[in-house]
KEBADREN-162389 format. One record per residue (C-alpha): x, y, z; residue in one letter. Coordinates in steps of 0.1 Angstrom, whole numbers, padded with zeros to 4 digits, always signed. Layout:
<recs>
XYZA...
</recs>
This chain:
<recs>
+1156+0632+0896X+1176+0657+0878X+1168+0685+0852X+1176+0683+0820X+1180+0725+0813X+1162+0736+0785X+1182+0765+0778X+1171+0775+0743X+1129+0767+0757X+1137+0795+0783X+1156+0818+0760X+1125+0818+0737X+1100+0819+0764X+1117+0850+0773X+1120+0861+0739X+1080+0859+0731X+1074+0877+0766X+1092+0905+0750X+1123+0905+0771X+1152+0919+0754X+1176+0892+0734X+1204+0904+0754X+1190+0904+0787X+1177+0867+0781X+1215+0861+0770X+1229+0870+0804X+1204+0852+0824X+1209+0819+0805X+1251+0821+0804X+1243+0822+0843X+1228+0788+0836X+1255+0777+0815X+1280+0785+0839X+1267+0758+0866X+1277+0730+0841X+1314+0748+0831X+1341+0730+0850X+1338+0694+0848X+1371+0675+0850X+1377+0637+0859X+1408+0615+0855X+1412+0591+0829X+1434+0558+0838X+1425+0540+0866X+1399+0549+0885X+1392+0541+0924X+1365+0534+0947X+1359+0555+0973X+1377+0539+1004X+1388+0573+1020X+1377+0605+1024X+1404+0627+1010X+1415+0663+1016X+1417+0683+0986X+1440+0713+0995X+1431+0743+0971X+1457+0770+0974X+1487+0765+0949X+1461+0740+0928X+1469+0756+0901X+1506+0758+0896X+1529+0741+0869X+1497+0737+0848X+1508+0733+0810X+1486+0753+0783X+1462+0733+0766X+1477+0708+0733X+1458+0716+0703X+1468+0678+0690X+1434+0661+0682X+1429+0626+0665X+1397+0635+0650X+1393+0633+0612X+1400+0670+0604X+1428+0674+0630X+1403+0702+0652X+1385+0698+0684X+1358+0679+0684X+1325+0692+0681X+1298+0695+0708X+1263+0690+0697X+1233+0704+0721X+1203+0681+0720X+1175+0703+0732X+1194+0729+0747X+1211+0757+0741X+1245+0762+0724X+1257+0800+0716X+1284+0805+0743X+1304+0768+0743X+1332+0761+0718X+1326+0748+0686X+1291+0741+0695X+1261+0735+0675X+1225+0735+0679X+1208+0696+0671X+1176+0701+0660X+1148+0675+0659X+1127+0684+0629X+1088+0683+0630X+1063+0699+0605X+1030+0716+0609X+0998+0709+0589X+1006+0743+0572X+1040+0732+0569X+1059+0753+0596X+1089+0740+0613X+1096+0729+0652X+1126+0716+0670X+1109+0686+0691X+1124+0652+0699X+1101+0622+0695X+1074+0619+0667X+1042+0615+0696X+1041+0650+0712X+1022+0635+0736X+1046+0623+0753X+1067+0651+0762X+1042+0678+0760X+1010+0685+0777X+0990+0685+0743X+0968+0656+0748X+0950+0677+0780X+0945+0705+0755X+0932+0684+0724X+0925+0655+0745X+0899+0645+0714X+0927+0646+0683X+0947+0615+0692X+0955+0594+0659X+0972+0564+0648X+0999+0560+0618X+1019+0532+0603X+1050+0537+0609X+1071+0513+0594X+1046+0486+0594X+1036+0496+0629X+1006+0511+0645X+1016+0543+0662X+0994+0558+0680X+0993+0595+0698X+0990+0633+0690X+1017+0648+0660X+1029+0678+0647X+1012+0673+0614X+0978+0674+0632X+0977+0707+0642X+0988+0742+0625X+1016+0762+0639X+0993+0789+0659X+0975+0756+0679X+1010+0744+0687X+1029+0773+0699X+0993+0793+0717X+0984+0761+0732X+1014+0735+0739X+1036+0733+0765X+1068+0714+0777X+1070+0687+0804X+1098+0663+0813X+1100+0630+0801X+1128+0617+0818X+1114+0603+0848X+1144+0610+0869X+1142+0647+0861X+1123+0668+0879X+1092+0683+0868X+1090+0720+0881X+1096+0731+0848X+1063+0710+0832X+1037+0735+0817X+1063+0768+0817X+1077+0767+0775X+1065+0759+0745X+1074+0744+0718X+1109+0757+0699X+1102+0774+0658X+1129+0761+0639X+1131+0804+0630X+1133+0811+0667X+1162+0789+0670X+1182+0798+0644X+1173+0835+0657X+1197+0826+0684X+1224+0822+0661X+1241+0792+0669X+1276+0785+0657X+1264+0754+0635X+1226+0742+0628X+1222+0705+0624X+1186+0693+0613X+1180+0657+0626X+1149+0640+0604X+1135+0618+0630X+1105+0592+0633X+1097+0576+0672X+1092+0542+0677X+1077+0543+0710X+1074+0516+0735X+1072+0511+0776X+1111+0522+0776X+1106+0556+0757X+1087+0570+0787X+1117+0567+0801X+1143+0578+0776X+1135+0583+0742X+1146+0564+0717X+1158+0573+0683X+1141+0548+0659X+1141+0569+0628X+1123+0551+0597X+1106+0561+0569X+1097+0601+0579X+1091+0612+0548X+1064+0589+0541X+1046+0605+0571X+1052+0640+0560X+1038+0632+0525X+1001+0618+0536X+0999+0655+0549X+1010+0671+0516X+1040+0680+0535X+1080+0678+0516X+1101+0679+0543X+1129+0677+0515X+1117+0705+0500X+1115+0723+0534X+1149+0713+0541X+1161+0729+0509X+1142+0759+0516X+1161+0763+0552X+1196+0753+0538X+1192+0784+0514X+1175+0812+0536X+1195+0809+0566X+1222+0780+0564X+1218+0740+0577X+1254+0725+0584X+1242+0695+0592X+1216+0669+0582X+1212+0635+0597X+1186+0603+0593X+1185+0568+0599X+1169+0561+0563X+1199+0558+0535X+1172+0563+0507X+1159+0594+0522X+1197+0611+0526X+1203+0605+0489X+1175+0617+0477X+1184+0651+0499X+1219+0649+0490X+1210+0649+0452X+1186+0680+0453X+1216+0700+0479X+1245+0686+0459X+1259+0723+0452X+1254+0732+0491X+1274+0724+0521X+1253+0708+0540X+1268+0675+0551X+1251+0643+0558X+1255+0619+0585X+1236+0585+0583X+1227+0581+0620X+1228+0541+0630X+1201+0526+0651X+1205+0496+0670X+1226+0470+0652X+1196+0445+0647X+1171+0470+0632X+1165+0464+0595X+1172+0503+0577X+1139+0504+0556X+1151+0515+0517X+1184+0493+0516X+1162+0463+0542X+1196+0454+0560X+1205+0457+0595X+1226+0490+0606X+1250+0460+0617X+1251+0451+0583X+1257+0488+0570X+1281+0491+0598X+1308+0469+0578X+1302+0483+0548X+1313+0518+0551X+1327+0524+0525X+1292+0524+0509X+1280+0552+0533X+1307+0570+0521X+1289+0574+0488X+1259+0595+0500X+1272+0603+0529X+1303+0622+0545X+1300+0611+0583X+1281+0588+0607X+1259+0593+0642X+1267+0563+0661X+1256+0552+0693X+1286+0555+0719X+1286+0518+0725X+1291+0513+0689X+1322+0528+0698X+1331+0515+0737X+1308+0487+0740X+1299+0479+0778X+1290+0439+0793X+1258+0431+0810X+1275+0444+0842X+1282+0481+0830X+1318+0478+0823X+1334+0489+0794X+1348+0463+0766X+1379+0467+0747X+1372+0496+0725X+1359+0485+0684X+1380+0498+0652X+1350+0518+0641X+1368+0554+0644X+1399+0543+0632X+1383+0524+0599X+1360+0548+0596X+1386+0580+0596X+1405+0554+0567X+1376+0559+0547X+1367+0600+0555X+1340+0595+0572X+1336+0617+0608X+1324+0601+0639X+1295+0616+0661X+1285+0595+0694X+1252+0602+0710X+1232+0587+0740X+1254+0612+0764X+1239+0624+0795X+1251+0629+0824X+1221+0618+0853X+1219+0586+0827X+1234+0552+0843X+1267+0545+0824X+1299+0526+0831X+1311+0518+0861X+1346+0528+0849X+1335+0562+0848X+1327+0564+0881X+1294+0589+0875X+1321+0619+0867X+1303+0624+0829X+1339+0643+0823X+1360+0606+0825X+1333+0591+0796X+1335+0623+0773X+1377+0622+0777X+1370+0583+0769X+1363+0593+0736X+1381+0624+0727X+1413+0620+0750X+1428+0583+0745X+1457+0572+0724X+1440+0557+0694X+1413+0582+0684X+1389+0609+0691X+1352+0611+0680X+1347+0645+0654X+1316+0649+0677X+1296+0642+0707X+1256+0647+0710X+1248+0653+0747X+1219+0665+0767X+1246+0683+0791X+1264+0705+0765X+1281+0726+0794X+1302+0696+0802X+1309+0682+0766X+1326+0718+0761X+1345+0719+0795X+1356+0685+0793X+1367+0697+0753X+1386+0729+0764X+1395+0723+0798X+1404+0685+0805X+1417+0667+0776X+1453+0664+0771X+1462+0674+0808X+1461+0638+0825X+1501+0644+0819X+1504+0676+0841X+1515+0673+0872X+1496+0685+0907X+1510+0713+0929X+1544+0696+0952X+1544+0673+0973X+1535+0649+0948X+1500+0627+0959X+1493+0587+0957X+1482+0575+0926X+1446+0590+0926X+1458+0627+0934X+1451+0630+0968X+1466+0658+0989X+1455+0642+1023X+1443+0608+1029X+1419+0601+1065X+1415+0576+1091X+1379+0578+1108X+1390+0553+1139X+1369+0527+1155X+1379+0509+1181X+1376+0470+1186X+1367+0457+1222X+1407+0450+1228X+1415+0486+1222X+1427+0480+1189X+1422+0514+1166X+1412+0507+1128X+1401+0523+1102X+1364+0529+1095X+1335+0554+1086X+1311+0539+1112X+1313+0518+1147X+1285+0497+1129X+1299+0471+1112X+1269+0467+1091X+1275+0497+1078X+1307+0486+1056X+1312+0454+1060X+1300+0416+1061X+1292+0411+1095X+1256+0409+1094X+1266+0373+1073X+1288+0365+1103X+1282+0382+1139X+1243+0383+1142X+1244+0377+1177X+1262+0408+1185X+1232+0428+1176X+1225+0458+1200X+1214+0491+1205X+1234+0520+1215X+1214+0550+1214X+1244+0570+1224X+1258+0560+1190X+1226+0560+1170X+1192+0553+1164X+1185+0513+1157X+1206+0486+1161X+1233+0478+1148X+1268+0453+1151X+1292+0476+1165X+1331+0470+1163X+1334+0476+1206X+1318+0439+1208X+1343+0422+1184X+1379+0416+1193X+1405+0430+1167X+1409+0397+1154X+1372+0387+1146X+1370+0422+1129X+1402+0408+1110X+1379+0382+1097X+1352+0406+1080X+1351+0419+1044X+1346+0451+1033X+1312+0458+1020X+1310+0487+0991X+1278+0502+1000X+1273+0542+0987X+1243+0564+1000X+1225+0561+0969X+1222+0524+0964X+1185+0519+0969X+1183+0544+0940X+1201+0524+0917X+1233+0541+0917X+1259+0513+0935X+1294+0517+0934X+1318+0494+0916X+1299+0464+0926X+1327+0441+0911X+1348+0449+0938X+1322+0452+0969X+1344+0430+0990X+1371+0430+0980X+1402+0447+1001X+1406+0441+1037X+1401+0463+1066X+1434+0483+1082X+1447+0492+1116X+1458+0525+1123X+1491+0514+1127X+1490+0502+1090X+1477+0535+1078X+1503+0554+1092X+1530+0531+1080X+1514+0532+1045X+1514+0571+1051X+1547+0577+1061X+1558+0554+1032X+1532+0574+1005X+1541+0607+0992X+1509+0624+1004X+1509+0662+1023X+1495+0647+1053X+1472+0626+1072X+1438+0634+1088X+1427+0612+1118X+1391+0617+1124X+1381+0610+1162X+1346+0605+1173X+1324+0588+1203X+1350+0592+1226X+1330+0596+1257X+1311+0562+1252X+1341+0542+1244X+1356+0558+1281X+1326+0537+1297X+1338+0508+1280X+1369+0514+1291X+1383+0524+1261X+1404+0554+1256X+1401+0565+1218X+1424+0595+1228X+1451+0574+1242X+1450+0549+1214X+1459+0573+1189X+1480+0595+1206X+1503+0563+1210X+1500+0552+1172X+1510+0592+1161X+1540+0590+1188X+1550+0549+1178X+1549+0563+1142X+1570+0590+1150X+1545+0615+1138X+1546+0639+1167X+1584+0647+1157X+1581+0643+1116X+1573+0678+1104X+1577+0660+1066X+1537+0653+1064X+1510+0674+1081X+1488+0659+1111X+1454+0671+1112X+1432+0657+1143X+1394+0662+1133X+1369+0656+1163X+1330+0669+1168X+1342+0670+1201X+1361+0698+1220X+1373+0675+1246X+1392+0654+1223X+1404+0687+1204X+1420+0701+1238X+1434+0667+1248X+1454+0671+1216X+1467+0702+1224X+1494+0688+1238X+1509+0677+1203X+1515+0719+1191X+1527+0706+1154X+1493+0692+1148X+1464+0709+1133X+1433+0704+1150X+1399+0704+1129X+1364+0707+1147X+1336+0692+1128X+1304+0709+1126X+1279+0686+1122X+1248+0709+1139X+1222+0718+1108X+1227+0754+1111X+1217+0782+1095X+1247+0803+1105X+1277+0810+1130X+1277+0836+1158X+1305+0857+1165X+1312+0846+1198X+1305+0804+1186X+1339+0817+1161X+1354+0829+1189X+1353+0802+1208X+1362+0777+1183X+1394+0796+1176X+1404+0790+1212X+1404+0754+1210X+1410+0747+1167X+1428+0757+1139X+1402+0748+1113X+1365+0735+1109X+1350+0712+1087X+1317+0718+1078X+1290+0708+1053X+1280+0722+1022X+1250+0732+1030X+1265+0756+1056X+1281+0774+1026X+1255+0778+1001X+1222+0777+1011X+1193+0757+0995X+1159+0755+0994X+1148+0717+0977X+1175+0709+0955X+1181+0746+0940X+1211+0767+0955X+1195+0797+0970X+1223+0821+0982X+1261+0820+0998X+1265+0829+1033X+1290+0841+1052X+1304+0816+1074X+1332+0809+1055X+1344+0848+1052X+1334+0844+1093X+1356+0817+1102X+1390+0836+1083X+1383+0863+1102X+1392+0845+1134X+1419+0828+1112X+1400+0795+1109X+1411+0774+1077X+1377+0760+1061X+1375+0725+1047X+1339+0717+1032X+1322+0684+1031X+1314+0660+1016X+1317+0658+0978X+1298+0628+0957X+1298+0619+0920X+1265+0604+0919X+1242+0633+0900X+1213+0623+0926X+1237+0643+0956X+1240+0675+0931X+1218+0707+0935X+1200+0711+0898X+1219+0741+0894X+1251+0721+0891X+1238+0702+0858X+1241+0666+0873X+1282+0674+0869X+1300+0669+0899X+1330+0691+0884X+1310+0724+0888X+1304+0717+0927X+1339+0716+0933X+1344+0745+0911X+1318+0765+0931X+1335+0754+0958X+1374+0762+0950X+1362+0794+0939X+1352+0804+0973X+1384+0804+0987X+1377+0774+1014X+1412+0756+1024X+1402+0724+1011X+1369+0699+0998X+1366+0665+1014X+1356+0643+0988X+1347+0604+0981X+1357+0609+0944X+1397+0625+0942X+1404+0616+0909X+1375+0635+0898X+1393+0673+0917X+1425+0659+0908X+1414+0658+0869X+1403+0695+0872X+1430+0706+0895X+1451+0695+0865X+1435+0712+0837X+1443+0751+0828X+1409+0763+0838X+1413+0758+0877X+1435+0789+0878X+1410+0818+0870X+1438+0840+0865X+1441+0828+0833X+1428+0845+0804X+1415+0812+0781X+1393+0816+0756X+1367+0792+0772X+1371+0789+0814X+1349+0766+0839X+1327+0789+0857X+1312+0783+0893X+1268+0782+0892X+1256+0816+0907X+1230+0806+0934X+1195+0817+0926X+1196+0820+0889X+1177+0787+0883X+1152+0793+0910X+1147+0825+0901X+1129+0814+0868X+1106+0786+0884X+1073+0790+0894X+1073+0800+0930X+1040+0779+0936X+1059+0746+0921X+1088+0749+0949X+1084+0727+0979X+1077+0751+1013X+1109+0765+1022X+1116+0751+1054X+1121+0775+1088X+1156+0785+1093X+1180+0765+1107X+1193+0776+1144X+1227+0794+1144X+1254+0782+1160X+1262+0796+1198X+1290+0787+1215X+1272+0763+1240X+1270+0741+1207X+1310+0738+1207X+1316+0737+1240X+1317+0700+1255X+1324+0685+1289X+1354+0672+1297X+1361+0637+1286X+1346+0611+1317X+1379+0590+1331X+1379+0559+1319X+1357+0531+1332X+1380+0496+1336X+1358+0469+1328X+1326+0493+1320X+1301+0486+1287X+1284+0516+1294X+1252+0501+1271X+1232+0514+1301X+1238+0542+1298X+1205+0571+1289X+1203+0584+1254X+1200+0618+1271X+1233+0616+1295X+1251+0654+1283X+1285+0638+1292X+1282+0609+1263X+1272+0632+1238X+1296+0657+1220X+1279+0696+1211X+1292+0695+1177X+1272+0672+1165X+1236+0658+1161X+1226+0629+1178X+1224+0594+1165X+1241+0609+1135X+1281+0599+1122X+1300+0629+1112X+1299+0621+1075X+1336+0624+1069X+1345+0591+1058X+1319+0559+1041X+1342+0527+1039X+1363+0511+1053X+1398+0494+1038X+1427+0515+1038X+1446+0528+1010X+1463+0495+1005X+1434+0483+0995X+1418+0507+0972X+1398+0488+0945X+1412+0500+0910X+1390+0496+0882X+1404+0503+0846X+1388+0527+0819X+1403+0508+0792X
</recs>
C-alpha cells in the first residue's frame, strides 16, 4: 500500500505546466529528502522481543569519517540506478530508462511493453487494443508503436501498477519523452531495450522478460538501433542494456568508437536467450563469452544472494568475484523497498543494500532500485561504519541504549515480562489454557486468556508466540523462530540488566487498579524486585518507571533516583498548558505517540506540532513511540524506509525513539550522517510534512477527520490507587467504574510500548550471512 514516487513524472508534469525548472527542483529535493537517511545493521539481526529506548543526545559522537575502500570492479562507489524515478541530487546516480518508440519514431521512458497496464490508455483508445508475437507468444494490449507521440503525451496518463501502492497519484502524469528526461540532466543515462512478457504475476510486479525487441520495432518501420545511435551522439547514453546477446552486438558494432557501455541483463536462469537459444543459466557460466560484446552484466539480486522457499538468504554465489576476474561490472536489480524480501533483513531496505555493497568479499558496481533515496544513503551514509562505535556506555549486542520490561502479573503475584495481560497475545496458550477464557472489559474489549488466572509456573510452561501487527498483511516476523525463547521474570531481567552493559532499564507499569481487586499489588511487586536488585541504591544504570497512570507515578515518588515517564496514550490533537503543568508535578518525562508529533491526514504527514517544544518548556524529556520496520506502518512521505522516520524524528530534538527494530537506529546512529553538524558532501535529510500532499489531488484524499480533543489536565489526573483486595477477582467489576481505569489512556487499549514477550536472554538472532 505504499507509493512508489515518481519523481521525474512530477518534475515534468511541472515542467509542461510551465513552472520554472528550478522551482520544480526545490519541490522534488523536498521529496527526495523523506527517503535520505536509511541506516540498518549488518551482522546479526534480532527479533523484536523488547521495546528499546533509543537515547538521541551525544548519538553522534566518536563517529569515524566515511572509508572510501570499495570492492567494486573499478575501486569507486557503487552506482545507484533510479528506475522510474528521479536521480539529479543522489551520488553517483543515474537515470534507468525503459525505452519505447512511437509510430513516428519518438522516444518514451515506460517500463513494460503493454501500456495498458500501467497507464490509463485503454479508457482513452479503448478500440486500438492489438496482439503481437512476441517470442512465439501472443501478446496482447495497447503499445507505444500504435500511437504517435502527440496521442501519447495529450492523452495518456500514469497509474500505479503495484497493487500495494497507493493510487492517489493514478490519472495526474503522463508519460516521460526520452528529451524531457535527459533535460533534467542526470549524472548518467542508461537506456534499457525492453520487451514484457506479461502474465497474472506482472499486475502485480512487472517482470523483465526482454526478447527479441527489435523485431517489434521493425514491423513498424521503426530502428531502435538507429535511434539509439542517434541519442548516443546528440546528447550522450552511458549505458545500454538488453536481455538479447544478438541485439547488443549488433549495437556494439555500429557504437564501437563511442562510450557507451553494454550490459547483457539476465532473465531468469531457465529462460532460453532467443539469438544464442540457451538458457541465461547457461550464459551465466560462460562469462567469459559476455565479455566479448559486452563490458558488464544486470543480474537479478538472487543471482547474487540466493534466498530458500522460506525467505532466507543462502550462502552467497561466486558470481561477483568471477565475474570481477574476468572485467565484467555487476548491477543487481529487483530492489524495492515495500517488496517482500528476506527475513534476514528484517524489512530495514538499508541491511539488503549493505548486503551487497558492505560485506567482506565483494560489492556490486551497481544497484537498480525503485527507492533511489535509500540506495544513495545507504551508499554515502552506512557502509563501512558497522565498525564505529555508539556514544558510552557501551549497549548489548543490538545497540540498544535502554532495554524495557512491560510487567504482567501471574495469579501468585509473580511479575514477568510481557507486552499484554492476554496471553494470546504472545504466546501459545490458546494451544494450552482454553478454559481460562474470559472477559475483562476493564482490560479490553473481547476475551482473551489473561496471565492473572495462571500461576507463575503454568505461565513457565507457555512459548512465546512471534506475532507482529501486520501479519494478516503478509508481513510476519522471523517466522523460523516464532517460539522459540522462553518467557522471563522480572527478577531475571534485572539480573540480566545489571549484568549487560546497557544505560538503563525502563519498567513499564500498567492495570494497576484491576490487579488491586485481585489482590495483587503491581506497585509492590516491583518496588521489591528494584530494591532486591539493588537498583534503588545503583546510580551505575538509569531507572525509568513508565505508567499511563498517575497513581502508580506518585507511588514511585518515593524512589527520587528514578525517572518517572507518563504515557500518553489519549488520541489527541494537542496539549494544554495547564495538562503540562500538571504532568510536571508528578513526571520527569512522557512518552507519546507519533502521531502526537507530526500530524497526519491518511497516510501523508501534514504538519509538526508543538507538543514536543511544550513539554521542554516545563522541562519534560520526550520519548516518541513506537517505531516499526514493516513499510506498511510508514507515512508515504517516508518512501517505505524506516531510516527516514527515525531521522525525522532525531532531528526534532525528542530525548529518545522507542523502537521494535534497534539495530535498525543503531546502524544510522553509527554512520557520519546522524550528526548534522557535519558538512558531507551527501547527508540524510528528515521528510518535510506537507510536500507530498501538497501535490495530490485534494478530491483523491480521504476526508480529513475532525480534530482530535486536546489534552486537559483531568486526562492525567487519576484516583488514587484502591487498597488492595485479599482474595478479590474483581471480574465483576463495571467496564465504566472511574477507579479501574487510568486517565492516560484509552480504554480497552494496551499502551503500545512493548509487543513480545521473552526477555533479552532470549532474543532470536537470525544471521545475514
Amino acid at each position: 500500500m505504499f507509493l512508489i514516487y515518481l519523481f521525474l513524472q512530477f518534475l515534468i508534469f511541472y515542467y509542461k505546466e510551465n513552472v520554472k525548472k528550478q522551482k520544480a527542483h526545490t519541490q522534488l529535493f523536498a521529496f527526495l529528502k523523506c527517503g535520505g537517511a536509511l541506516p540498518t545493521q549488518m551482522g546479526v539481526r534480532y527479533s523484536h522481543m523488547f521495546l528499546i529506548l533509543l537515547l538521541l543526545h551525544g548519538a553522534s559522537a566518536a563517529l569515524k569519517d566515511p572509508i572510501q575502500k570499495w570492492r567494486t570492479l573499478s575501486g569507486a562507489p557503487p552506482l545507484v540506478i533510479a528506475r522510474g524515478g528521479y536521480s539529479g541530487f543522489l551520488p553517483e546516480a543515474i537515470l534507468f530508462c525503459d525505452l519505447q518508440l512511437s509510430s513516428d519514431n519518438v522516444g518514451f521512458c515506460k517500463t513494460g511493453l503493454a501500456l495498458d497496464n500501467s497507464t490509463l490508455i485503454a479508457e482513452v483508445f479503448p478500440k486500438n487494443a492489438k496482439t503481437y508475437k512476441v517470442n512465439g507468444d501472443d501478446l496482447h494490449g495497447w503499445f507505444s508503436v500504435d500511437f504517435t507521440s502527440n496521442q501519447l503525451m495529450d492523452n495518456v496518463t500514469l497509474i500505479q501498477n503495484v497493487l500495494s501502492r497507493p493510487s492517489i497519484f493514478d490519472g495526474t502524469t503522463g508519460m516521460s519523452l526520452v528529451d524531457d528526461v535527459v533535460g533534467l540532466h542526470p549524472a548518467q543515462f542508461w537506456i534499457n531495450v525492453q520487451v514484457s512478457m506479461f502474465s497474472l504475476l506482472a499486475i502485480v510486479l512487472p517482470l523483465y522478460l526482454d526478447y527479441r525487441i527489435h523485431t517489434l520495432w521493425s514491423v513498424h518501420k521503426l530502428n531502435i538501433e538507429k535511434y539509439i545511435s542517434s541519442k548516443a551522439k546528440e546528447f550522450g547514453v552511458n549505458y545500454v542494456s538488453s536481455p538479447e546477446v544478438g541485439f547488443l552486438k549488433s549495437l556494439g558494432g555500429k557504437l564501437r568508437k563511442s562510450n557507451v557501455k553494454f550490459v547483457l541483463r539476465f532473465l531468469d536462469e531457465k529462460l532460453i536467450e532467443p539469438s544464442t537459444k540457451q538458457t541465461y543459466g547457461a550464459i551465466l557460466k560462460d562469462l567469459k563469452s559476455v565479455k566479448t560484446f559486452a563490458s558488464g552484466i544486470l543480474v537479478p539480486k538472487n543471482y547474487i544472494w540466493p534466498v530458500n522457499k522460506d525467505q532466507y538468504l543462502q550462502p552467497t554465489t561466486t558470481l561477483v568475484k568471477d565475474a570481477h576476474a574476468l572485467g565484467l561490472e555487476v548491477y543487481a536489480f529487483k530492489f524495492a523497498n515495500d517488496s517482500i524480501s528476506s527475513y534476514n533483513y528484517s524489512y530495514d531496505p538499508s541491511a539488503e543494500y549493505l548486503q551487497f555493497i558492505d560485506n567482506s568479499d565483494f560489492s556490486v558496481d551497481g544497484v537498480l532500485t525503485d527507492f533511489l533515496s535509500t540506495a544513495s544513503a545507504a551508499i554515502a551514509c552506512l557502509a563501512h561504519t558497522k565498525d564505529n562505535p555508539l556514544p558510552p556506555p557501551r549497549t548489548v549486542e543490538d545497540g540498544t541504549d535502554i532495554i524495557d520490561c512491560s510487567v504482567q502479573m501471574s495469579k501468585d503475584a509473580v511479575p514477568f515480562c510481557m507486552d499484554s495481560p492476554d496471553l494470546t497475545k504472545g504466546t501459545t496458550a490458546a494451544t494450552m489454557f482454553m478454559t481460562k477464557v474470559a472477559n475483562v472489559n476493564e482490560i479490553q474489549n473481547g476475551s482473551g486468556i489473561f496471565s492473572f488466572d495462571l500461576s507463575w509456573s503454568e505461565i513457565q510452561n507457555l512459548k512465546p508466540d512471534l506475532v507482529g501487527p501486520f501479519n494478516q498483511e503478509g508481513l510476519t516476523r522471523n517466522p523460523a523462530a516464532k517460539n522459540s525463547g522462553k518467557l522471563m521474570a522480572l527478577a531475571d531481567f534485572l539480573a540480566f540488566s545489571k549484568r549487560s552493559n546497557v544505560s538503563g532499564i525502563l519498567v513499564d507499569i500498567s492495570n494497576a487498579p484491576h490487579l488491586a481487586t485481585r489482590g495483587i499489588s503491581i506497585v509492590d511487586a516491583v518496588s521489591s524486585a528494584l530494591v532486591n536488585a539493588s537498583y534503588d541504591k545503583d546510580t551505575r544504570q538509569q531507572i525509568l518507571i513508565a505508567s499511563d497512570d498517575y497513581a502508580v507515578l506518585v507511588a514511585f515518588s518515593k524512589f527520587p533516583g528514578f525517572k518517572r515517564v507518563l504515557q500518553i496514550g489519549h488520541m489527541i490533537s494537542d496539549a494544554s498548558k495547564q495538562s503540562v503543568e500538571e504532568v510536571a508535578k508528578f513526571a520527569d518525562a512522557v512518552s507519546i505517540s507519533c502521531g502526537l508529533v507530526v500530524e497526519a491526514q491518511g497516510s501523508f504527514l501534514v504538519r509538526f506540532t508543538d507538543v514536543i517544544d511544550k513539554m521542554h518548556s516545563a522541562n519534560l524529556s520526550v520519548y516518541v513511540r513506537v517505531l516499526r520496520d514493516e513499510f506498511m506502518n510508514l507515512a508515504f512521505d517516508f518512501c517505505a524506509n524506516p531510516m527516514a522516520e527515525i531521522v525525522l524524528y532525531s532531528s526534532l530534538m525528542a530525548e529518545g525513539i522507542m523502537t521494535e527494530f534497534p539495530a535498525t537506529a543503531a546502524e544510522y546512529f553509527r554512520s557520519p550522517c546522524s550528526d548534522f553538524s557535519k558538512n558531507l558532501t551527501y547527508t540524510a535529510m528528515p521528510p518535510r510534512p506537507g510536500s507530498l500532499l501538497n501535490v495530490t489531488d485534494p478530491h483523491a484524499l480521504p476526508p480529513a477527520q475532525g480534530p482530535a480533543p486536546v489534552l486537559e489536565p483531568a486526562d492525567v489526573v487519576d484516583p488514587l490507587l484502591p487498597p488492595v483486595t485479599v482474595g478479590g477477582h474483581g471480574a465483576a467489576l463495571s467496564s465504566n467504574d472511574s477507579s479501574t481505569k487510568s486517565g492516560a489512556t484509552t480504554a480497552g487499549t494496551s499502551s503500545g510500548l512493548c509487543l513480545l514477550v521473552a526477555g533479552l536472554a532470549a532474543l532470536l538472532a537470525v544471521s545475514s550471512r
